[in-house]
N, C-alpha and C positions, 0 to 999 in steps of 0.2 A: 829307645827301642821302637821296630815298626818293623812291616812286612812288606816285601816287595808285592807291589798288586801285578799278576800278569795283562799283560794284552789278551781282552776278551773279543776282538773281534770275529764276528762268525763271518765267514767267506756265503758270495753268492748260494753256491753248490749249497753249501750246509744249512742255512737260512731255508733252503725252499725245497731241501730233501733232494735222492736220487733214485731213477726207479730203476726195479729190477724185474727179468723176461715176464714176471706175473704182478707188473703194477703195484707191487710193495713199494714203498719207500723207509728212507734213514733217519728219517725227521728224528727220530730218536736223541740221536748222536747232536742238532740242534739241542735240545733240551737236554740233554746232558752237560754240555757246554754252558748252557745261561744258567743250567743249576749252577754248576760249578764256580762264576764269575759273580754269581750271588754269594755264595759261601765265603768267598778270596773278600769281598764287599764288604760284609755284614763282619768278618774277622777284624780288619782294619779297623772299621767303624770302632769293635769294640776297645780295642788297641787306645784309638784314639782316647775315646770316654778313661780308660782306667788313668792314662796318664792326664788326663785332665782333673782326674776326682785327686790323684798324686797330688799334682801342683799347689790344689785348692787346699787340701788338708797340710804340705809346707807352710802354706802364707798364712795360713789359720794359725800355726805351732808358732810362729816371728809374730803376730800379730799379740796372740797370747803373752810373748816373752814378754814385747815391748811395754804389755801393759805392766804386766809387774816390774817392769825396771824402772815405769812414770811413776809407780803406785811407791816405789821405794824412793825415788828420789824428792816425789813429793813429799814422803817422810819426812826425810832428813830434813828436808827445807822447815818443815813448818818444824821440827825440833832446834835448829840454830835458830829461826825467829823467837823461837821462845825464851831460848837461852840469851838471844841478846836483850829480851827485851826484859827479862828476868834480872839481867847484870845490868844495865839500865836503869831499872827500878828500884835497884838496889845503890846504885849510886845517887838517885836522887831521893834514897833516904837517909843516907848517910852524908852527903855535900851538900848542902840547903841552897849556897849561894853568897851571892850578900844581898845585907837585907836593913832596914833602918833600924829596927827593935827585933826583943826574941820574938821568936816563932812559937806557934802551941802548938802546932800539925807539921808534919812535914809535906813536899812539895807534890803530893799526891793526895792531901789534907787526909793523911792517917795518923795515929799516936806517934808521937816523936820514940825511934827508940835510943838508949846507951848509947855513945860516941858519936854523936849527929855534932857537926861542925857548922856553922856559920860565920861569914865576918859582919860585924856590927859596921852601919857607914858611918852611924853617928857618934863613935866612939874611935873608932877605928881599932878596936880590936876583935879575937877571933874567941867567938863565942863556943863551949862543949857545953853537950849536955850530960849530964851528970845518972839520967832517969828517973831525978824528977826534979833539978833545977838547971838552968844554964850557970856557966862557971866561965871567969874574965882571970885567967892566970893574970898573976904580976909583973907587970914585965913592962921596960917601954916600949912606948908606940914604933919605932923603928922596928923592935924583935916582934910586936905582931902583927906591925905590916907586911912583916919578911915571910910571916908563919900565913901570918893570909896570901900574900904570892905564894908561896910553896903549895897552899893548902889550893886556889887559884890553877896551878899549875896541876896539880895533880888532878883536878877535876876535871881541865882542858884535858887532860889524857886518858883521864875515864871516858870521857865523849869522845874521845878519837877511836877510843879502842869500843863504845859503842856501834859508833859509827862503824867502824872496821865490820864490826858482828852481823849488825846491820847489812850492809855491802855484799857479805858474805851468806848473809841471808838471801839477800837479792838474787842473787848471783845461783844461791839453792833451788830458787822458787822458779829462775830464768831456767836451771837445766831439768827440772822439774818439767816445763811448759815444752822444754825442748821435747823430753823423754814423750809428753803427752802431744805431742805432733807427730814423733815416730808413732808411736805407737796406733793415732790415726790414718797416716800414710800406710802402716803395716795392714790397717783393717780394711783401706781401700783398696791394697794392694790383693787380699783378703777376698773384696767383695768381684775385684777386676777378674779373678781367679776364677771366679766360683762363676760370673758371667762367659769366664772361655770355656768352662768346664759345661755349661747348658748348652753353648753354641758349637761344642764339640759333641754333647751327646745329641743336639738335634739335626749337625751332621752326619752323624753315625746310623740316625732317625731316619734320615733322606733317602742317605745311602742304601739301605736295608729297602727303602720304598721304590728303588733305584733298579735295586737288584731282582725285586720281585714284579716290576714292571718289566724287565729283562725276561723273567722266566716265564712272565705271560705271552707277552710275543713271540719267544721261540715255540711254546707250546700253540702259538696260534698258526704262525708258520707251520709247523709241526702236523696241522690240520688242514690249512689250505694245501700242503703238500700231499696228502691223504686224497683230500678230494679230487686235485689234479689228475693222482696215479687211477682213480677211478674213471673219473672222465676219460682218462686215455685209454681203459681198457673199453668202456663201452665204444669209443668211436673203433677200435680196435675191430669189435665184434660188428660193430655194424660195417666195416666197409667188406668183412669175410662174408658178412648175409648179401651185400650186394655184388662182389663178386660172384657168387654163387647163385644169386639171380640171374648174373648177366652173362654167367654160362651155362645156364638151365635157354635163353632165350636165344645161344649161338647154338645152342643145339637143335632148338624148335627149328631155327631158321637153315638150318644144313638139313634137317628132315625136308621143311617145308622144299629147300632147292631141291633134293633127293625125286622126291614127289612128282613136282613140275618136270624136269628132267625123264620121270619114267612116262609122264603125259605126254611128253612133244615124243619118243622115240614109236607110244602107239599110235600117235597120229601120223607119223612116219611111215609108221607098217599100212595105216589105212589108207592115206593117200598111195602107196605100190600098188595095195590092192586094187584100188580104185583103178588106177594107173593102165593094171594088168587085164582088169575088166571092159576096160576103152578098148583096148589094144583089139581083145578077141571080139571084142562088140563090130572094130573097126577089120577084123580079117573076114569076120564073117559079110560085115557091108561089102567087102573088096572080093569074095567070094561071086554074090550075090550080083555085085555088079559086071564079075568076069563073066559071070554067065546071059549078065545082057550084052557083054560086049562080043560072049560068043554069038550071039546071038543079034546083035547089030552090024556086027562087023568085023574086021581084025581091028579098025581104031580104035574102036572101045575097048577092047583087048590091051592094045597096049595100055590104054588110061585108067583102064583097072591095075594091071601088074605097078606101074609107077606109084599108084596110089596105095597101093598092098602097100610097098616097100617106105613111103611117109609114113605109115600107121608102124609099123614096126619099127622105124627109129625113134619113134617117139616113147613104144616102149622101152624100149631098150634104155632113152634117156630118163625114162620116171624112174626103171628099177637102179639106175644110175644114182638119182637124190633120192633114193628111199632109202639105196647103200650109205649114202654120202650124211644122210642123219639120223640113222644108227649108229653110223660112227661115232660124229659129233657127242649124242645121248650118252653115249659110253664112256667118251674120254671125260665127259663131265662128271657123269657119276665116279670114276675114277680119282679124277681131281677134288671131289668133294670126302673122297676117302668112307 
């Protein structure tokens, strides 16, 4: 089981916010997202952990079985060893062997019991014990040579079928050792578990540290995009206050042309004056002098008239540039609107 993680990528634009006509921004929508990709995070994370605590509590439930299936087979084991050694024991109280004289013990040096068998070497026959004496049947030595081979034989075959018990024991004790190695592979298997399951919750641990360093940065972003939208509104305002100084200053200086322009058109009017005051200053000299030249002569006469007639062109040329910047004055203040 698991969850697909989305792609958390924040795009530039989102990361650093967008502004709107009054210097808001979206940084929001950044933190929205890094929350979100923390959540999708810390999900997985835990996803991870449960199936890791799963695994561990499997290998623990195999771990358990196997010991009871070592703890039963050890049983069994050490109950066939006993049993062999039990029928064993028991054979070597009832088949003594052979032996040169009677026995007083048997080969375990305990009380002899009822039917305990020997062959005599130095008789050559086959000794019972009676429970409380040995007993030498009648018989010749071929028949209880034969009874000692038989009796021989049969002992060889209690010691085979010992040994078989035995073997068998072994063989308990080996599946025994077996069961007790699964069962510590199961515990290591157990402990390997339980080591993915730490290393899955201190991923899960990471991740979650992962995700809330995620959500710091977008909420930091989220702030430097705040203070950007700020800064932009103040530069915003100050280049409207310096606009507005620097057509408060085109307007001083259109006053100030305005101004100048009405100074040169009076100096225009004064210079006419002036101009017109030569003029009479200079008809009345030409007057003044007609009258000496009536009076010198008809030459001076003429040199008066020719003289009148300079002075009056020359008015005539000053009210000419007096006309001529007035005009000028005009069309400027015109042009200056």
């Amino acid at each position: 089981m698991g969850l697909l993680i989305l792609n958390n990528e924040v795009s530039s634009a989102d990361a650093g916010g967008s502004f709107d006509y009054d210097g808001n921004t979206s940084a929001s929508v950044a933190t929205s997202s890094g929350a979100g990709a923390a959540a999708v995070l810390a999900g997985n994370a835990l996803v991870s952990a449960l199936a890791a605590q799963a695994a561990t509590e499997t290998a623990r439930d195999v771990a358990v079985a196997a010991k009871v299936a070592a703890q039963t087979a050890e049983t069994n084991a050490e109950t066939a060893e006993n049993a062999a050694e039990a029928a064993r024991d028991l054979f070597d109280d009832q088949f003594l062997g052979a032996k040169s004289g009677n026995p007083s013990v048997d080969n375990d040096g305990d009380a002899l019991t009822a039917g305990a068998v020997y062959y005599n070497t130095s008789t050559n026959y086959l000794g019972i014990y009676t429970g409380s004496a040995w007993t030498f049947p009648v018989s010749d030595t071929l028949a209880n040579k034969n009874l000692a081979i038989a009796a021989k034989a049969s002992a060889e075959t209690a010691e085979t079928n010992s040994e078989t018990a035995r073997d068998a024991s072994i063989a308990a004790k080996n599946t025994a050792v077996t069961a007790k190695n699964d069962s510590v592979t199961a515990k290591n298997a157990s402990v390997a578990a339980k080591v993915l399951s730490e290393a899955a919750v201190s991923g899960a641990q990471a991740k979650v540290v992962l995700a809330t360093a995620q959500v710091a940065l977008a909420t930091t972003q989220a702030g430097l995009a705040t203070t950007n939208g700020a800064a932009q509104v103040t530069l915003a305002t100050t280049q409207a206050g310096l606009a507005t100084t620097n057509g408060a200053a085109k307007v001083a200086l259109a006053t100030a042309q305005v101004v100048l322009a009405t100074a040169q058109v009076a100096l225009a009017a004064t210079q006419a004056g002036l101009a017109t005051t030569n003029g009479q200053a200079q008809v009345a000299l030409a007057t003044t002098q007609a009258g000496l030249a009536t009076t010198n002569g008809a030459a001076k006469v003429t040199l008066a008239t020719a003289q009148a007639v300079i002075a009056t062109n020359k008015a005539t040329e000053a009210a000419a540039s007096a006309a001529t910047s007035e005009g000028s004055a005009l069309a400027l203040s015109i042009a200056l609107g």
